[in-house]
Backbone bond lengths (Angstrom), bond angles and torsions (degrees), N, CA, C in turn:
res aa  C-N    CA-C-N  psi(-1)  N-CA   C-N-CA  omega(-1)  CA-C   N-CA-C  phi
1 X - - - 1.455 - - 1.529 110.58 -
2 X 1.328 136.09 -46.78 1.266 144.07 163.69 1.145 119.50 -85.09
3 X 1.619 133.79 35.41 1.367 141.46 166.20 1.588 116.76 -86.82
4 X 1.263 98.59 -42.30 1.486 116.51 172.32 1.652 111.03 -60.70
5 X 0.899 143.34 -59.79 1.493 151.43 155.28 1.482 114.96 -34.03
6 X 1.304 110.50 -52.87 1.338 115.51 154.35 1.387 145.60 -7.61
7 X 1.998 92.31 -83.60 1.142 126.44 -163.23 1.868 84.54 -80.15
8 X 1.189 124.32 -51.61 1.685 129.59 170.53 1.643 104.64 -45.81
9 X 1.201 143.65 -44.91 1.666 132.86 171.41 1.354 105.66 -60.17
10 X 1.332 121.42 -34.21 1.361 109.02 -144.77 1.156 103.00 -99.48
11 X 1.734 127.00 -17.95 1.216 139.31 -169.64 1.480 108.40 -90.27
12 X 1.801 111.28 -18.83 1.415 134.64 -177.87 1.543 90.42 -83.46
13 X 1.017 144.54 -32.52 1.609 136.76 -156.08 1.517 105.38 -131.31
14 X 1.410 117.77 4.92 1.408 109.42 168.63 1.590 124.15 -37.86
15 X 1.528 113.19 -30.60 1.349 103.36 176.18 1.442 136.69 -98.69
16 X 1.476 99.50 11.67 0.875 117.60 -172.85 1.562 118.86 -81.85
17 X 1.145 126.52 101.81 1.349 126.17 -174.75 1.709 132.39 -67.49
18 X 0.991 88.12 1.82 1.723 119.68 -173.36 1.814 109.33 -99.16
19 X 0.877 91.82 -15.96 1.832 96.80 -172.55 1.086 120.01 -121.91
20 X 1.315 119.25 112.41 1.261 112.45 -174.88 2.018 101.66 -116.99
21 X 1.060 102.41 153.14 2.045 114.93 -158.02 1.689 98.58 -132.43
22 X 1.584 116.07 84.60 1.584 101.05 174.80 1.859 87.91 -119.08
23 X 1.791 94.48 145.23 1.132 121.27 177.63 1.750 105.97 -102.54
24 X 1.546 114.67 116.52 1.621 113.97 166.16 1.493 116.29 -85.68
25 X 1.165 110.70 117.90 1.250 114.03 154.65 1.747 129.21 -64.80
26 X 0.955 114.13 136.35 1.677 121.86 -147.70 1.488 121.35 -136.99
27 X 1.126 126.45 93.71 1.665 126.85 -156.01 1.693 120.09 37.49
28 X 1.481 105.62 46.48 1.308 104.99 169.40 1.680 105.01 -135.82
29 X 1.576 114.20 175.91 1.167 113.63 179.69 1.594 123.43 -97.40
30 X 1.198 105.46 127.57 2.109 114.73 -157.40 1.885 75.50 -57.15
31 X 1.120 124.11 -59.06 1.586 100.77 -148.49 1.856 105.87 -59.01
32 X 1.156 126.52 -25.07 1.111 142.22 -173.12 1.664 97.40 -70.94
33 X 1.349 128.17 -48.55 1.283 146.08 -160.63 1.920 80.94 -56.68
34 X 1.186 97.32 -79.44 1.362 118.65 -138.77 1.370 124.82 -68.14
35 X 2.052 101.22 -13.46 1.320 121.42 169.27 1.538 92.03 -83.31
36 X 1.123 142.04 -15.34 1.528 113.71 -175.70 1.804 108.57 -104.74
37 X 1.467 95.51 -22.96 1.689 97.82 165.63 1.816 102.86 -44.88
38 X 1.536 100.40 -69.92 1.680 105.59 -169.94 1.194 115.82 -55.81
39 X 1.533 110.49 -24.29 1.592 99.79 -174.76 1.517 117.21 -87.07
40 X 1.534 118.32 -11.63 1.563 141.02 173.87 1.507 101.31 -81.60
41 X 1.131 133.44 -11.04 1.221 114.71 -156.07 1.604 120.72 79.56
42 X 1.131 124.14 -15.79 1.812 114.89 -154.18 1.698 106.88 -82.05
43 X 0.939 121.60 149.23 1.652 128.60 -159.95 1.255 112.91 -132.06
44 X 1.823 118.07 -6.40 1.493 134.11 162.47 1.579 117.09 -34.55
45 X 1.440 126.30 104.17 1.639 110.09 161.10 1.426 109.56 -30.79
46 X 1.326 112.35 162.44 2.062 144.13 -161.15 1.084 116.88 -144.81
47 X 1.557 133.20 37.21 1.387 113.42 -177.90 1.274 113.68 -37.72
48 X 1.530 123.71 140.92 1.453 112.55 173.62 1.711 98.30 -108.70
49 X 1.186 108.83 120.43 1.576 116.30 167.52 1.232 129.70 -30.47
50 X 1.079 144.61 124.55 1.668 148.42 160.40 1.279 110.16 -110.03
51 X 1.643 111.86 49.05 1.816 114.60 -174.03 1.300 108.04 53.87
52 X 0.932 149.39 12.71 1.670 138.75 -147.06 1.876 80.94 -126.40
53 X 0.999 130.28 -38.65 1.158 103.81 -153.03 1.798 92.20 -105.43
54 X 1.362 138.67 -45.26 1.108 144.63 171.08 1.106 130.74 -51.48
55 X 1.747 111.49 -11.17 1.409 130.32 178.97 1.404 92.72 -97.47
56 X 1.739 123.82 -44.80 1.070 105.41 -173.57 1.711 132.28 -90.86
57 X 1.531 97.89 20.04 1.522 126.44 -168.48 1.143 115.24 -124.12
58 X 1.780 116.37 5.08 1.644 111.86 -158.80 1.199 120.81 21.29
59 X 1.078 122.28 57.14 1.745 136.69 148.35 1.591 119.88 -47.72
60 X 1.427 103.67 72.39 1.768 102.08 179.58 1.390 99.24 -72.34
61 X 1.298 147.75 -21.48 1.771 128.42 -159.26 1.665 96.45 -179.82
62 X 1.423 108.59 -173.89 0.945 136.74 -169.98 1.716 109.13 -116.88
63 X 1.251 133.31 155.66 1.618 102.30 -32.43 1.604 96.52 -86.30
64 X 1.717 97.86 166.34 1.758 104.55 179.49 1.580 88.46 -135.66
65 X 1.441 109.98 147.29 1.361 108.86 179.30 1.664 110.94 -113.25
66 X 1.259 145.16 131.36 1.377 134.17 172.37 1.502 96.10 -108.65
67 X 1.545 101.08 132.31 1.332 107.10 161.03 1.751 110.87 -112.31
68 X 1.269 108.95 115.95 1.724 115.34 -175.89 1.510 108.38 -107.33
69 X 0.984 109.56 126.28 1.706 105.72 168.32 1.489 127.22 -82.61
70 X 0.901 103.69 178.15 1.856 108.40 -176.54 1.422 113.79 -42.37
71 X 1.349 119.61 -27.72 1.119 129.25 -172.33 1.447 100.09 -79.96
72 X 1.234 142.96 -37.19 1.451 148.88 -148.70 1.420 93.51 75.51
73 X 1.107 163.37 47.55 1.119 148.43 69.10 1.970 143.75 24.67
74 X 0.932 128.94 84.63 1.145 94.43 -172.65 0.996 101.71 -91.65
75 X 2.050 108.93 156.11 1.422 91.23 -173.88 1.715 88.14 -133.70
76 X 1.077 112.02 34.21 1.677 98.20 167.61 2.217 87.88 164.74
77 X 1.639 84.70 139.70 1.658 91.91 -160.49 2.147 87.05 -133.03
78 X 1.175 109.54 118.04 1.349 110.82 -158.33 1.599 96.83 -130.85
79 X 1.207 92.18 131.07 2.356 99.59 -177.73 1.141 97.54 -126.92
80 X 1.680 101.81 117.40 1.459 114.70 -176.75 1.579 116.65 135.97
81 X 1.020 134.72 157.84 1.569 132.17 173.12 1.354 122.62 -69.83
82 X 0.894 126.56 120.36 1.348 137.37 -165.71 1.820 117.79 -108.47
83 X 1.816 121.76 118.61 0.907 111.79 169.44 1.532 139.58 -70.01
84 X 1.265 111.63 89.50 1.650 109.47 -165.32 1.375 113.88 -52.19
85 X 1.475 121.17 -8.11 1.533 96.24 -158.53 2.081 91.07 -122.32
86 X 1.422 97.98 22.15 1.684 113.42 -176.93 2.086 80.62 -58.04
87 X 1.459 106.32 167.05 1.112 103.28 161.02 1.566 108.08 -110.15
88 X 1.302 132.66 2.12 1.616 135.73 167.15 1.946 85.62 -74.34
89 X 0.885 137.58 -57.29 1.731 128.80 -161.49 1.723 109.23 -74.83
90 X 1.414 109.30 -37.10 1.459 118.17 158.95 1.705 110.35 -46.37
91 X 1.524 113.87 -51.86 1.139 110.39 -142.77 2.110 86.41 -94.36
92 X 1.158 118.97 -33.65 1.512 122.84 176.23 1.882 104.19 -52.89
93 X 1.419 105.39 -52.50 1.526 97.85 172.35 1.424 129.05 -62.80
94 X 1.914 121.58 -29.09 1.019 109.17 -164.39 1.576 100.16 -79.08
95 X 1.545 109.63 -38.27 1.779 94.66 170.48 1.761 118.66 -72.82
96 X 0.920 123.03 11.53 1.323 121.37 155.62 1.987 109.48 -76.86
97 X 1.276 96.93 -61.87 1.798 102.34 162.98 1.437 116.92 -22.96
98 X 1.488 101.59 -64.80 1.664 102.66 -168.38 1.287 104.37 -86.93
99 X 1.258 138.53 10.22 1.894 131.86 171.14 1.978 98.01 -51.86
C-alpha cells in the first residue's frame, strides 16, 4: 500500500545526495520481494533482513518507518503507512536534510 508513495519520494529526490531511502524486507521471501519490485516498476533499495537488523531496531511489524539523520540518529520512528508524497512528510524530511 505505501510502495507507490515510495517509489514517488524517491524518484522526487533521486538527486539528492543527502538522502539516502533503504527499504527492509521483513519475514518475507527476497525472491518474492523482488519479482513484484520489477513487476511494479519500483527501483527503491531492499535490504533483506538476516534478524540482524529488526532485532536491532525492534521491528514488531510492517510497515515501520525510521527516519535517522546524518548522524545515525534516529530522529522519528513511525508504525503505520506513511504518505511519502504528503507535503507535511516532504517538508519534515527536507528540514531533517538541512540539520
Amino acid at each position: 500500500m505505501e510502495n507507490p508513495s515510495i517509489h514517488g519520494f524517491v524518484e522526487a529526490e533521486k538527486g539528492n545526495s543527502n538522502l539516502v531511502f533503504i527499504s527492509v524486507l521483513y519475514k518475507d521471501k527476497p525472491s518474492s520481494v523482488m519479482e513484484y519490485m520489477k513487476a511494479n516498476g519500483f527501483n527503491f533499495p531492499v535490504l533483506i533482513d538476516d534478524k540482524n537488523v529488526s532485532l536491532e531496531y525492534r521491528i514488531t511489524g510492517v510497515p515501520e518507518t525510521f527516519v535517522i539523520n546524518k548522524n545515525g540518529i534516529i530522529k522519528e520512528k513511525v508504525v503505520g503507512p506513511v504518505n511519502w508524497d504528503s507535503p507535511d512528510v516532504r517538508a519534515f524530511i527536507a528540514k531533517l536534510v538541512n540539520e
